[in-house]
N, CA, C and O atoms as a Tripos MOL2 file, in Angstrom:
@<TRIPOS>MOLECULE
protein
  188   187    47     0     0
PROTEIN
NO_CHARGES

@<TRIPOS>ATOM
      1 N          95.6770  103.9910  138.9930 N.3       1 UNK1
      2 CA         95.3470  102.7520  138.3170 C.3       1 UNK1
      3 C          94.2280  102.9310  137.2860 C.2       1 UNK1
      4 O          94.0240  102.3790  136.2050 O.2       1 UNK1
      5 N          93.6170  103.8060  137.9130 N.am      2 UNK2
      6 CA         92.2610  103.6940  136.7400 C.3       2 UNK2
      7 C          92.4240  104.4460  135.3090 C.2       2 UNK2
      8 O          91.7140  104.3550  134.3080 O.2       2 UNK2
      9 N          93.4990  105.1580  135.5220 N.am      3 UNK3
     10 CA         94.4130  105.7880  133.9030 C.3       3 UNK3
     11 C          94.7140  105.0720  133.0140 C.2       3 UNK3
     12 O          94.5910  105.2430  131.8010 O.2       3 UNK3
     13 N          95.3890  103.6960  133.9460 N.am      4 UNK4
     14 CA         96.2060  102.8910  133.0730 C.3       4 UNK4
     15 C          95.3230  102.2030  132.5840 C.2       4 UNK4
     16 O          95.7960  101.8800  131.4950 O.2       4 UNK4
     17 N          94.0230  101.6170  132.6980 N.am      5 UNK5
     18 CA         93.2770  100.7720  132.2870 C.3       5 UNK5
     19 C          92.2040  101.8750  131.3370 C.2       5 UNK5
     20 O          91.5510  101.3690  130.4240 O.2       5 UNK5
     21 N          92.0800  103.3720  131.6170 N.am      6 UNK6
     22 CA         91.8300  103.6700  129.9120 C.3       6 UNK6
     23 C          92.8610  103.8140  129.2530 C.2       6 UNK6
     24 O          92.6550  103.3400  128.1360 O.2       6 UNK6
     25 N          93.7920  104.1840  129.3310 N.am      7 UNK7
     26 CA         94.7300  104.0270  128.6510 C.3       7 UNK7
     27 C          95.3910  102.4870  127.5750 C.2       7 UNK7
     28 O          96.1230  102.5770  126.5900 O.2       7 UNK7
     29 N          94.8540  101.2600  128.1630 N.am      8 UNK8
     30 CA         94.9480  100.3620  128.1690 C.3       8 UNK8
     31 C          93.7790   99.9050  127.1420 C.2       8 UNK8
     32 O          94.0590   99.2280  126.1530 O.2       8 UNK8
     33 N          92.5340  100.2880  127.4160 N.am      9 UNK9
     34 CA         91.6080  100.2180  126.6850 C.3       9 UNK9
     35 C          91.3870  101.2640  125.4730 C.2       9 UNK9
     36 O          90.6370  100.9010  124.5680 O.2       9 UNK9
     37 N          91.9550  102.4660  125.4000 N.am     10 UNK10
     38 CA         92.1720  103.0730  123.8060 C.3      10 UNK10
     39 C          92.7660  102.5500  123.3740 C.2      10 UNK10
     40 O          92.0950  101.8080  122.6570 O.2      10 UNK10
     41 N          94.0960  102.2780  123.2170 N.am     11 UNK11
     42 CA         95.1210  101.2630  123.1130 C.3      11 UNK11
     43 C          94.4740  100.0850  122.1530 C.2      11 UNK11
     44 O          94.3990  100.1580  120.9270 O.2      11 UNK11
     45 N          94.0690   99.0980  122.8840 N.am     12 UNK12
     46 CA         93.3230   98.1270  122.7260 C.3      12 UNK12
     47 C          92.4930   98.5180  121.4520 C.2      12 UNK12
     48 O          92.6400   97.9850  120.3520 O.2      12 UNK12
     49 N          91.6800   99.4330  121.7180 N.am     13 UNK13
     50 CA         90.3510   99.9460  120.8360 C.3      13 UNK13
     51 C          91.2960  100.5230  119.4730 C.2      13 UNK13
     52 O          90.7360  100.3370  118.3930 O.2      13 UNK13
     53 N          92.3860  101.0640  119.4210 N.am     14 UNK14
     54 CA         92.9150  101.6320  118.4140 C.3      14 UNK14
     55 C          93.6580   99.8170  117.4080 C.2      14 UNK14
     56 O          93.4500   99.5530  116.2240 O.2      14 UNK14
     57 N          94.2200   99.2130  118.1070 N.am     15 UNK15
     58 CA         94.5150   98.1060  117.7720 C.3      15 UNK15
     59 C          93.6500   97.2830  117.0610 C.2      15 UNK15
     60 O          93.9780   96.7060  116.0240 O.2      15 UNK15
     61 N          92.0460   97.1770  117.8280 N.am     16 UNK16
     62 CA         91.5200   96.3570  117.3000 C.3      16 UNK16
     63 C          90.7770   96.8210  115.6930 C.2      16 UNK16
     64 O          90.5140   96.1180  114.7180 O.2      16 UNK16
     65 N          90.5370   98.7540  116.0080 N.am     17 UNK17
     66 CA         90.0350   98.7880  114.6840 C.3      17 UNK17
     67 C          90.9380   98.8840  113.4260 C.2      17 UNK17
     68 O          90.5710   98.9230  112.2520 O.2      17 UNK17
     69 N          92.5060   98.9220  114.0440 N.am     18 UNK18
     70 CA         93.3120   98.6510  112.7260 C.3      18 UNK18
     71 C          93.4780   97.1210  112.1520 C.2      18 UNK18
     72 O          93.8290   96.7130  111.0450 O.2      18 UNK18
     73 N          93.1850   96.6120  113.0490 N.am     19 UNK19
     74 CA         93.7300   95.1950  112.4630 C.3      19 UNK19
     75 C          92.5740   94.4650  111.7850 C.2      19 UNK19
     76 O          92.7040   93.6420  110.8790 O.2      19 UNK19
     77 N          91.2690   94.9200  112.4110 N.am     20 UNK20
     78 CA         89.8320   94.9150  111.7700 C.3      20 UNK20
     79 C          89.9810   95.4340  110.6450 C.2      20 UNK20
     80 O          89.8370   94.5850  109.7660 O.2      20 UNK20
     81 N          90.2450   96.6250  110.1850 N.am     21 UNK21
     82 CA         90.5340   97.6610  108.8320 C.3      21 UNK21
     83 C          91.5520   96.7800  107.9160 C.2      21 UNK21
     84 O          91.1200   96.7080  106.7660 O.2      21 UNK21
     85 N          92.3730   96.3200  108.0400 N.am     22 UNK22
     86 CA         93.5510   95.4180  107.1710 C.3      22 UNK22
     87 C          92.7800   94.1920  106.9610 C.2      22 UNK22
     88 O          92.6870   93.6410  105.8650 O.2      22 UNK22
     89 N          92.3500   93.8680  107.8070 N.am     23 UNK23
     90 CA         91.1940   92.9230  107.3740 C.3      23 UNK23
     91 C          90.3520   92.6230  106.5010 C.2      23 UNK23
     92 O          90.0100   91.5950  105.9160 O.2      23 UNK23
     93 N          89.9340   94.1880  106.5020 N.am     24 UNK24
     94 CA         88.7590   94.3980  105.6760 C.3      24 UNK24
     95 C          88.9310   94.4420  104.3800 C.2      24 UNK24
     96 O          88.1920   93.8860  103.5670 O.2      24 UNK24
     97 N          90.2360   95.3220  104.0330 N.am     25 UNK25
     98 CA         91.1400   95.9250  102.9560 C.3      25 UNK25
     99 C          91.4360   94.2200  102.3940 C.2      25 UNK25
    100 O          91.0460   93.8010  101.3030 O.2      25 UNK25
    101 N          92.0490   93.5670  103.2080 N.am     26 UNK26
    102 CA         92.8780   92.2660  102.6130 C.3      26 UNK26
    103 C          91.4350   91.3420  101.8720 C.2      26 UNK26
    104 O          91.6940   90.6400  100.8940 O.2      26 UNK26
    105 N          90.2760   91.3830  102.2770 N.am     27 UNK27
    106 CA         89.1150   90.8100  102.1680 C.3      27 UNK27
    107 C          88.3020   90.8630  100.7090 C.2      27 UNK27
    108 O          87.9600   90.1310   99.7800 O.2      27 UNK27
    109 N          88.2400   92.1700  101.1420 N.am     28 UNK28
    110 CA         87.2990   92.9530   99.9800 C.3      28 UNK28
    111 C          87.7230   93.1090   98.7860 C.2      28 UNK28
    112 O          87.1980   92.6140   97.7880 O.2      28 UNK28
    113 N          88.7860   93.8680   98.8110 N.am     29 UNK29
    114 CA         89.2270   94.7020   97.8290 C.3      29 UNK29
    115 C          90.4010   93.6550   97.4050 C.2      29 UNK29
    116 O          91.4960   94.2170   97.3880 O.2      29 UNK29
    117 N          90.4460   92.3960   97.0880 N.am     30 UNK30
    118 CA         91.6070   91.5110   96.7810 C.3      30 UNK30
    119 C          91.5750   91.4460   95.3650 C.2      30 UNK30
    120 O          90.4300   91.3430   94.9240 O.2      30 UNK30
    121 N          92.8330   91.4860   94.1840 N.am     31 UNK31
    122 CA         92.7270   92.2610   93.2810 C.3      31 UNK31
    123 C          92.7500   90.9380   92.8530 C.2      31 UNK31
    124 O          93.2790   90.0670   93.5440 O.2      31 UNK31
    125 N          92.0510   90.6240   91.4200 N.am     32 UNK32
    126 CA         92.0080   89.1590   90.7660 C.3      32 UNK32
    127 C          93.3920   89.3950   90.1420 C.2      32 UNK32
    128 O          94.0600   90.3910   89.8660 O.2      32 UNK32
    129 N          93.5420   88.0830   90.0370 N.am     33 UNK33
    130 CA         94.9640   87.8340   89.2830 C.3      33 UNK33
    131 C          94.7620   87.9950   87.4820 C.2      33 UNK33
    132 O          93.7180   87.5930   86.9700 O.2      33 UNK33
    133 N          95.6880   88.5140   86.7700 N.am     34 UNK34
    134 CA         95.8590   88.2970   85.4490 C.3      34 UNK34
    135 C          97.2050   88.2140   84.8160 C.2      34 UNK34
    136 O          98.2480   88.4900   85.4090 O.2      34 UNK34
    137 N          97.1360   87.8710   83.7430 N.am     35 UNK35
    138 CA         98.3970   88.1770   82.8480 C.3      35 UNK35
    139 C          98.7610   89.2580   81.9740 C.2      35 UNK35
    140 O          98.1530   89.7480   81.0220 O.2      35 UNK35
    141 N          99.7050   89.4890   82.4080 N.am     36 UNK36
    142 CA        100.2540   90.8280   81.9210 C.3      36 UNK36
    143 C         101.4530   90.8220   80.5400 C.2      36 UNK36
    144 O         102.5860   90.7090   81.0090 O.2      36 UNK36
    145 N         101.4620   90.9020   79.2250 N.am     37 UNK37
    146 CA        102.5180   91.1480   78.6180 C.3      37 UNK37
    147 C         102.7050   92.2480   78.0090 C.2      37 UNK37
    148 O         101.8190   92.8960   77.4510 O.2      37 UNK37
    149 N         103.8430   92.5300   78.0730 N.am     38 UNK38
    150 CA        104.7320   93.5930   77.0000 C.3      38 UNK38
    151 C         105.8770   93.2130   76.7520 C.2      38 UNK38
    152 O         106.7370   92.4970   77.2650 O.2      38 UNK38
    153 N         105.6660   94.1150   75.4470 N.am     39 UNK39
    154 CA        107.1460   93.4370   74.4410 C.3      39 UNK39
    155 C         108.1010   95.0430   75.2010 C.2      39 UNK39
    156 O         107.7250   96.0730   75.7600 O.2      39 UNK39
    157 N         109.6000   94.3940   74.7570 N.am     40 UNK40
    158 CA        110.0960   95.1550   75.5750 C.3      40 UNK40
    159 C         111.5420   95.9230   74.0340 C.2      40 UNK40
    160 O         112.2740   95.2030   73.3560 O.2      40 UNK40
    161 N         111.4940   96.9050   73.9920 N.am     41 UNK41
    162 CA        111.9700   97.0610   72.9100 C.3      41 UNK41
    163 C         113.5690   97.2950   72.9270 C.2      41 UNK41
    164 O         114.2550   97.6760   73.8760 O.2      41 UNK41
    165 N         113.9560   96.9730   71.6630 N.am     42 UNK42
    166 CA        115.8280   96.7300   71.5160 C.3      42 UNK42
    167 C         116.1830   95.1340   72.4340 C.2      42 UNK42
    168 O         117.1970   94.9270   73.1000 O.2      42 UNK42
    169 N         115.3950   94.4690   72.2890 N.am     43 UNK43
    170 CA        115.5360   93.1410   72.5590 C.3      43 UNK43
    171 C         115.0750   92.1150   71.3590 C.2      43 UNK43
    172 O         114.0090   92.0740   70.7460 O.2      43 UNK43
    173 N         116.1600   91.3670   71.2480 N.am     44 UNK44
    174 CA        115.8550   90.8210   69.8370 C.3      44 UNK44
    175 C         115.9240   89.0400   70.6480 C.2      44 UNK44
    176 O         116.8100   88.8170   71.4730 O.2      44 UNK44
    177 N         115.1170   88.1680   70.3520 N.am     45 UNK45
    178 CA        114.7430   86.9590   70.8310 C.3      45 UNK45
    179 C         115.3310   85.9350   69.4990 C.2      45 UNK45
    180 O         114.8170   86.0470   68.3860 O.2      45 UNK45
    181 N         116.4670   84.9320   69.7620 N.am     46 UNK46
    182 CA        117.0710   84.3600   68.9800 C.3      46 UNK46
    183 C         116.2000   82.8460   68.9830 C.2      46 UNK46
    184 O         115.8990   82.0050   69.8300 O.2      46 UNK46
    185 N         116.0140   83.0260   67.6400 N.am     47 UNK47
    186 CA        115.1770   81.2800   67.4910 C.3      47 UNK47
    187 C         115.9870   80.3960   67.1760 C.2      47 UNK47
    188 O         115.6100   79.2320   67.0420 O.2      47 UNK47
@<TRIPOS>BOND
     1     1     2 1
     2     2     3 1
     3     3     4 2
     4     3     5 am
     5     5     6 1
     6     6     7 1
     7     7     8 2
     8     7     9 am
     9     9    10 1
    10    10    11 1
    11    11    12 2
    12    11    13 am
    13    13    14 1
    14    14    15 1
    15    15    16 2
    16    15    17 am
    17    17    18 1
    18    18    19 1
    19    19    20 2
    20    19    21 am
    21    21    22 1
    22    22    23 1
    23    23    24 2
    24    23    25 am
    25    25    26 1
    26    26    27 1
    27    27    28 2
    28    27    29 am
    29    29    30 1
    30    30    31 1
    31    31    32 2
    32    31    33 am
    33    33    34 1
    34    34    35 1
    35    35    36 2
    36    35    37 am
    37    37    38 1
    38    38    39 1
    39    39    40 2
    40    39    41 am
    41    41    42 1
    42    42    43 1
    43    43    44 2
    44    43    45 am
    45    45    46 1
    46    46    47 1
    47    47    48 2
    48    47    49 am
    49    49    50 1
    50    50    51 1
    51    51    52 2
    52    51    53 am
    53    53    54 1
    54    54    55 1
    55    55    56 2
    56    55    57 am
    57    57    58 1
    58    58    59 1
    59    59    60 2
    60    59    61 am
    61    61    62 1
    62    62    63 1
    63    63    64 2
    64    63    65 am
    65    65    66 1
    66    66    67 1
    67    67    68 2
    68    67    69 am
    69    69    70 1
    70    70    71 1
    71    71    72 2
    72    71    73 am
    73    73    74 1
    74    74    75 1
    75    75    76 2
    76    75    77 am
    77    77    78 1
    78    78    79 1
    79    79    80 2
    80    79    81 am
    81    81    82 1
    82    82    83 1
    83    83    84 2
    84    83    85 am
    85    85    86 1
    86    86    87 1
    87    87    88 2
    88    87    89 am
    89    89    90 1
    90    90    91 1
    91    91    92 2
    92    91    93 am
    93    93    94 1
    94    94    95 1
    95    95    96 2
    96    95    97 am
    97    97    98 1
    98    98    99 1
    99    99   100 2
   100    99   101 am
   101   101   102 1
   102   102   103 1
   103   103   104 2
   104   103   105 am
   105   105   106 1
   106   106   107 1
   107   107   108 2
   108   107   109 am
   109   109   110 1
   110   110   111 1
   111   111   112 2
   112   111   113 am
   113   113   114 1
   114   114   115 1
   115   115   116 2
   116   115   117 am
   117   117   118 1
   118   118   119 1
   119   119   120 2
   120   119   121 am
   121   121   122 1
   122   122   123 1
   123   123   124 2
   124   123   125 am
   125   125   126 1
   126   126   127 1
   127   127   128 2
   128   127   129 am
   129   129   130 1
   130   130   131 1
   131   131   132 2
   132   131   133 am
   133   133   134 1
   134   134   135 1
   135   135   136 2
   136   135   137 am
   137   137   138 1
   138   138   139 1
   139   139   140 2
   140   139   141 am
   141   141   142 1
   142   142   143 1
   143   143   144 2
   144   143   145 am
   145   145   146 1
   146   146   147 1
   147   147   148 2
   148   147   149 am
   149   149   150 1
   150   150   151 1
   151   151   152 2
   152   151   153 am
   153   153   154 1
   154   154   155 1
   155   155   156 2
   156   155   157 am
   157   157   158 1
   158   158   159 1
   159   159   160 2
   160   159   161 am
   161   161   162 1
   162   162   163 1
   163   163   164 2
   164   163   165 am
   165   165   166 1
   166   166   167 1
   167   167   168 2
   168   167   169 am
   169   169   170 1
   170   170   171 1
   171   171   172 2
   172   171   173 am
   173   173   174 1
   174   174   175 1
   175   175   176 2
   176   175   177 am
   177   177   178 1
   178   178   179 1
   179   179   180 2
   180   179   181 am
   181   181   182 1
   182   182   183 1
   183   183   184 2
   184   183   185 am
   185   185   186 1
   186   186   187 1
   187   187   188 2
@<TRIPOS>SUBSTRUCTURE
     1 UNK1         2 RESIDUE 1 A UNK
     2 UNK2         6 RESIDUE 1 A UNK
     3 UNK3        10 RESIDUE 1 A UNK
     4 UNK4        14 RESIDUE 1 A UNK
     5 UNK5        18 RESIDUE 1 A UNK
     6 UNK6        22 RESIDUE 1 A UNK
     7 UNK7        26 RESIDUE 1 A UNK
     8 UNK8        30 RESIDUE 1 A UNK
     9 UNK9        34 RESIDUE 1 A UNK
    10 UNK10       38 RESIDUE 1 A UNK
    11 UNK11       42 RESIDUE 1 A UNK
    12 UNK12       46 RESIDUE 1 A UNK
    13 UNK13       50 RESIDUE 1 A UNK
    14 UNK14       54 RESIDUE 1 A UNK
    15 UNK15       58 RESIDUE 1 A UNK
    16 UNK16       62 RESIDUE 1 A UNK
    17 UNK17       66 RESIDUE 1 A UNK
    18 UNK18       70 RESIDUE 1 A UNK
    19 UNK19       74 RESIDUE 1 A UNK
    20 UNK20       78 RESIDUE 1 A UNK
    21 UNK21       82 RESIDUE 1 A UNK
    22 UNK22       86 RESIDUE 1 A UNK
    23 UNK23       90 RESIDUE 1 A UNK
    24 UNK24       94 RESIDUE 1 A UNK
    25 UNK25       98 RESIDUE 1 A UNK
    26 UNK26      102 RESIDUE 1 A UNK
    27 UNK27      106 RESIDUE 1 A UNK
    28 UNK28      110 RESIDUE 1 A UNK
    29 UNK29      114 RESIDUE 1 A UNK
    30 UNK30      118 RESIDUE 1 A UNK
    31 UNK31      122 RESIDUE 1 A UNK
    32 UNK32      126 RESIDUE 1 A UNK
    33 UNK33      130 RESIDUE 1 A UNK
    34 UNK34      134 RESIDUE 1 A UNK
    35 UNK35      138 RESIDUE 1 A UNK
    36 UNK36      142 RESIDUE 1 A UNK
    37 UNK37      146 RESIDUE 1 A UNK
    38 UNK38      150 RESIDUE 1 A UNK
    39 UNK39      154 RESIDUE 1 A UNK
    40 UNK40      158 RESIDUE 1 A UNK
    41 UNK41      162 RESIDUE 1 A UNK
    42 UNK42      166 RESIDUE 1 A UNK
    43 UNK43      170 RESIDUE 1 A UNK
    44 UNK44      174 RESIDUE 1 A UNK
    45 UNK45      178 RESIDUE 1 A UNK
    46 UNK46      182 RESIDUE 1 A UNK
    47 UNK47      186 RESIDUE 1 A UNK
């Protein structure tokens, strides 16, 4: 029994620092929004 409960607790500990880490990533580093154009060529736009 006492395997399963470290086992249980790396587990746990590996879980919590990934989902902590995506966290962090989703948090921090969130990319601002902009606008992006390009013309795209051999496309001719009919007025």
């Amino acid at each position: 029994m006492p395997s399963l409960f470290r086992f249980l607790s790396v587990v746990g500990t590996l879980f919590a620092v990934t989902v902590g880490g995506l966290y962090l990533l989703a948090e921090v580093f969130e990319p601002e929004p902009k606008e992006v154009s390009q013309t795209v060529h051999g496309v001719k736009i009919r007025k």
